[in-house]
One Martini backbone bead per residue (centre of mass of N, CA, C, O) as a GRO file, in nm:
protein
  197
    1UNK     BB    1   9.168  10.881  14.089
    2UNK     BB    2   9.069  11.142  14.114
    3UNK     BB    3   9.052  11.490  14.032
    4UNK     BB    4   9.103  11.638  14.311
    5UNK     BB    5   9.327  11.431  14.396
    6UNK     BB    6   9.539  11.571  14.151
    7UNK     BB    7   9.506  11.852  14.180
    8UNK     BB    8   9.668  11.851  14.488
    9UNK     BB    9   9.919  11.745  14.355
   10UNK     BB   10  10.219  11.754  14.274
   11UNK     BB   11  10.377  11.745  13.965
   12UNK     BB   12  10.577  11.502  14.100
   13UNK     BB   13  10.328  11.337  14.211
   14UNK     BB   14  10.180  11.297  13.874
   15UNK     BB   15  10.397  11.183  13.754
   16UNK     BB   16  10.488  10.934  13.981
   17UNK     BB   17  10.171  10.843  13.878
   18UNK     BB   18  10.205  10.761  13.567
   19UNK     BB   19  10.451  10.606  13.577
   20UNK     BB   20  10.381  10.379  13.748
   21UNK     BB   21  10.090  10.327  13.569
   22UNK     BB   22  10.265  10.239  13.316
   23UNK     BB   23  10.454  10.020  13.422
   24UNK     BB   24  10.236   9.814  13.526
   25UNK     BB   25  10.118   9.793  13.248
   26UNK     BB   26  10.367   9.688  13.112
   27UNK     BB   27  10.386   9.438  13.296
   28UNK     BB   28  10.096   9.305  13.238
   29UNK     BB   29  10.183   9.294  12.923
   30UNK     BB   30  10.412   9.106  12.917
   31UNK     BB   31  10.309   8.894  13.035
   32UNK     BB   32  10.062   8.817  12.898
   33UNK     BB   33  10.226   8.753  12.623
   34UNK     BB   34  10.429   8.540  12.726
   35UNK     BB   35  10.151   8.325  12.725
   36UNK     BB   36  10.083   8.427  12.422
   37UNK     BB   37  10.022   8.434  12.079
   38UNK     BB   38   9.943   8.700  11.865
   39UNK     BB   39   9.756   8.624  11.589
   40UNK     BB   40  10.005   8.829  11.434
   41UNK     BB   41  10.202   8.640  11.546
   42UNK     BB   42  10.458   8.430  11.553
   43UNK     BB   43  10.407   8.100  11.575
   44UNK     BB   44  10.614   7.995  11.835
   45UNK     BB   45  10.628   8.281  11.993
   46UNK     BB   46  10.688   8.569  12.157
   47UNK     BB   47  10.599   8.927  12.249
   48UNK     BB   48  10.920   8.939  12.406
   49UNK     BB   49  11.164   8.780  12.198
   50UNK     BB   50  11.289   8.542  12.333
   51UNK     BB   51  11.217   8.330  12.152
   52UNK     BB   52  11.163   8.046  11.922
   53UNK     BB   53  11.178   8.007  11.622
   54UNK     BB   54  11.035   7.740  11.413
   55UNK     BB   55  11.170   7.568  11.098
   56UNK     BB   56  10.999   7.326  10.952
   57UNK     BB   57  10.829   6.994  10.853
   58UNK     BB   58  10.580   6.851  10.598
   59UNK     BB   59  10.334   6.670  10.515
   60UNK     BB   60  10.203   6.643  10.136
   61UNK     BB   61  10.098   6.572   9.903
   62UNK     BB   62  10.346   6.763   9.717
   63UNK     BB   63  10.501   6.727   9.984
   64UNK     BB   64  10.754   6.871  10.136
   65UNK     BB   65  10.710   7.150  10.390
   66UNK     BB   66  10.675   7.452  10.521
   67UNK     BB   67  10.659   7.564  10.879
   68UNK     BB   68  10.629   7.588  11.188
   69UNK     BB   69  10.615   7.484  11.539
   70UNK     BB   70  10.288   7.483  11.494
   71UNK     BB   71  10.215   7.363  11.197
   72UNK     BB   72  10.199   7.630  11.052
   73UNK     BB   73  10.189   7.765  10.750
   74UNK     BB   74  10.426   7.862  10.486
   75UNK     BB   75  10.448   8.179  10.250
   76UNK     BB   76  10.543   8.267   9.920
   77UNK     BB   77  10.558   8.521   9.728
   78UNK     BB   78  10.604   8.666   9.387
   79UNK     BB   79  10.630   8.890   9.424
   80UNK     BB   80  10.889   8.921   9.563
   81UNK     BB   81  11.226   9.026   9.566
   82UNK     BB   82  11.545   9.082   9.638
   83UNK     BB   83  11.453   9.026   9.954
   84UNK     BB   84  11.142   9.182   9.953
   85UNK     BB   85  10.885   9.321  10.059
   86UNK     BB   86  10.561   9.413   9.953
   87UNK     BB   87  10.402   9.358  10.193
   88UNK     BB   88  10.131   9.563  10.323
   89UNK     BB   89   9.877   9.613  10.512
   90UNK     BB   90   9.621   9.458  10.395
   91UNK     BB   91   9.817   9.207  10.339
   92UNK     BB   92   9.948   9.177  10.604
   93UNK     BB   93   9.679   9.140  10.721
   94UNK     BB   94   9.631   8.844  10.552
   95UNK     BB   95   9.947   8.839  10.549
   96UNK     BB   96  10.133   8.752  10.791
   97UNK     BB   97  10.437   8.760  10.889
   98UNK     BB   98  10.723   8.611  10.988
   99UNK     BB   99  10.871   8.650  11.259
  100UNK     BB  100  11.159   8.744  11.428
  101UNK     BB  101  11.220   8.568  11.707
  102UNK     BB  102  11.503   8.532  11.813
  103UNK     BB  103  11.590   8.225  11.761
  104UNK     BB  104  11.620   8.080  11.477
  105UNK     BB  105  11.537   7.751  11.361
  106UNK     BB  106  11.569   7.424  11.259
  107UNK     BB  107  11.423   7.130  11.126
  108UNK     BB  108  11.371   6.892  10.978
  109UNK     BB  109  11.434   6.946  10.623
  110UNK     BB  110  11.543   7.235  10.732
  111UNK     BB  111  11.749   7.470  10.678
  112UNK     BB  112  11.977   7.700  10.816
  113UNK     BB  113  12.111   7.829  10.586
  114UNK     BB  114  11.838   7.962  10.489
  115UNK     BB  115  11.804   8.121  10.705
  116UNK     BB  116  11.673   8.445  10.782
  117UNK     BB  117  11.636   8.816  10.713
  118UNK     BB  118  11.440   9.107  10.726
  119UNK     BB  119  11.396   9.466  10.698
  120UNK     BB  120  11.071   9.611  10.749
  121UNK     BB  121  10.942   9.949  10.710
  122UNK     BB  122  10.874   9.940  11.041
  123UNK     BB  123  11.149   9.738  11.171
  124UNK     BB  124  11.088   9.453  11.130
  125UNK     BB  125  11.137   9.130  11.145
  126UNK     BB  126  11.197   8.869  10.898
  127UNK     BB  127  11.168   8.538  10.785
  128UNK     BB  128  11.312   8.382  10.550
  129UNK     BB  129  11.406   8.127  10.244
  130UNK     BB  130  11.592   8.161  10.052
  131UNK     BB  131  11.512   8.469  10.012
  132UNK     BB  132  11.194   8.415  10.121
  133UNK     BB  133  10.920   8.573  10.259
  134UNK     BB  134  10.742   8.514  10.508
  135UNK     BB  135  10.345   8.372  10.552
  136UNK     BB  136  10.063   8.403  10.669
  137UNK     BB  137   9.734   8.286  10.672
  138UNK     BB  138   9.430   8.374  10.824
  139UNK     BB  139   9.246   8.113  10.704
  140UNK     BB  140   9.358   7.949  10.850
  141UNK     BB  141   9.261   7.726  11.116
  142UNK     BB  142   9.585   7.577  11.131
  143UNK     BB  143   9.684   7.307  11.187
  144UNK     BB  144   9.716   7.149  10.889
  145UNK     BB  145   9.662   7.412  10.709
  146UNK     BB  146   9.602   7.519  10.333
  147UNK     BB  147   9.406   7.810  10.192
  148UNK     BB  148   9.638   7.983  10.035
  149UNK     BB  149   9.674   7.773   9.824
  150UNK     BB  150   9.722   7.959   9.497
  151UNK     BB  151   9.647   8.277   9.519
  152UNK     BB  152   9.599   8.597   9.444
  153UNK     BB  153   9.630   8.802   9.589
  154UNK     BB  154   9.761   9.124   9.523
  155UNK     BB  155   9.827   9.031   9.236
  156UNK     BB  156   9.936   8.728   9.326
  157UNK     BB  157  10.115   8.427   9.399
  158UNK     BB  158  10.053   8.174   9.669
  159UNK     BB  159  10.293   7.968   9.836
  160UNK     BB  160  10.460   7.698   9.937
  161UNK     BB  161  10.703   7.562  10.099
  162UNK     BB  162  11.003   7.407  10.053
  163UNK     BB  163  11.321   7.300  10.160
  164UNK     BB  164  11.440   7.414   9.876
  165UNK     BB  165  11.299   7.723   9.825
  166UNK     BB  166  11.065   7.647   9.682
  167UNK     BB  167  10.746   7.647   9.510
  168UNK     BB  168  10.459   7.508   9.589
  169UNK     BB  169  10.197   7.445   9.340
  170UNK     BB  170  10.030   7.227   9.422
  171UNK     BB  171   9.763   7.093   9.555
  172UNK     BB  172   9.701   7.229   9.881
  173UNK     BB  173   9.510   7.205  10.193
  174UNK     BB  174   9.661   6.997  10.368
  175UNK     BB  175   9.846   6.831  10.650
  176UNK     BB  176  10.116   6.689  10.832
  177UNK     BB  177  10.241   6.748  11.090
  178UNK     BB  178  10.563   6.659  11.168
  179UNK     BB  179  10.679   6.559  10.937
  180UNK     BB  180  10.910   6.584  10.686
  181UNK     BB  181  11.151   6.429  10.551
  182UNK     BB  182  11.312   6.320  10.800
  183UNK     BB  183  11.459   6.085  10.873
  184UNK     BB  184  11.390   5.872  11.172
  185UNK     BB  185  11.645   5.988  11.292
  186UNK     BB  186  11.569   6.273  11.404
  187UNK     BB  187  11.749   6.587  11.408
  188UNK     BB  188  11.891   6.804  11.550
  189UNK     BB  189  11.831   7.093  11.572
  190UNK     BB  190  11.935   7.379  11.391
  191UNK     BB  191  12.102   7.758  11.448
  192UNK     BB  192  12.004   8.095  11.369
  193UNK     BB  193  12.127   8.392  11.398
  194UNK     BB  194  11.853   8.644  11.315
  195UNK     BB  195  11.856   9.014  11.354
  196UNK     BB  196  11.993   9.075  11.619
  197UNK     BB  197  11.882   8.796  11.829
   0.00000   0.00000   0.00000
């Protein structure tokens, strides 16, 4: 529209047209959003939050570790403790959590009982394991890369994880995704929702 022609419509007129063209915004912006995740969202998830994250197992060298749905790496941080994050900002930015989105899932030989949620200070739900948060790695180049294995970035040490929820530390660069100690018939997904999702 003009802005003669804004000037002209009633208060009413000019309200009921930034609000259509909110609302038409907002869903273009969730269709949008809806068919893929934004690189900064948990991978095999989608910024609707209505999808299923999925906590599965991969081999590596060091043993079976843990990914997401679409294979990649997931890693937990030595400075957290009780169970809270402590990774924000510039952190946050270089290893972005592993967000909980709909109904988070166990696949492959992680477990669902170990599966949780916590509350991050920005108000979002982060994935847990064990009890410890869960982070992807940006340099990771995707599916079946951890280039993050062993970092020490913002003072501590970055691992991946087993499967029992401890810290893989040995040397592990790349791995095949979709492996992961699983029996032969891998058992179906359990599920567990977690943070009011």
């Amino acid at each position: 529209m003009t802005s003669s022609m804004v000037k002209r419509m009633s208060p009413a007129a000019r309200l009921a047209a930034g609000v259509g063209g909110a609302a038409a915004v907002a869903v273009l912006a969730a269709a949008c959003s809806s068919a893929s995740s934004s690189p900064g969202a948990a991978a095999g998830s989608t910024a609707s939050g209505s999808a299923s994250m999925v906590i599965t197992t991969a081999s590596s060298s060091a043993g079976t570790i843990l990914t997401d749905g679409s294979g990649r790496a997931v890693y937990l941080w030595v400075a957290d403790s009780n169970g809270k994050s402590v990774c924000s900002g510039a952190c946050a930015g270089a290893w972005p959590p592993v967000m909980a989105s709909g109904t988070v899932t166990a696949a492959g030989s992680a477990k669902s009982g170990d599966l949780g949620s916590i509350t991050r200070s920005d108000g979002s739900k982060q994935v847990t394991y064990n009890g410890h948060p869960l982070y992807y790695f940006v340099g990771d180049s995707g599916s079946g890369t951890a280039s993050g294995q062993g970092s020490d970035q913002f003072g501590a040490k970055w691992w991946l994880v087993s499967p029992a929820g401890s810290d893989v530390t040995a040397s592990v660069s790349s791995f095949t995704a979709g492996g992961g100690g699983s029996s032969p018939a891998n058992p179906a997904p359990t599920t567990k929702s977690v943070g009011g999702y």
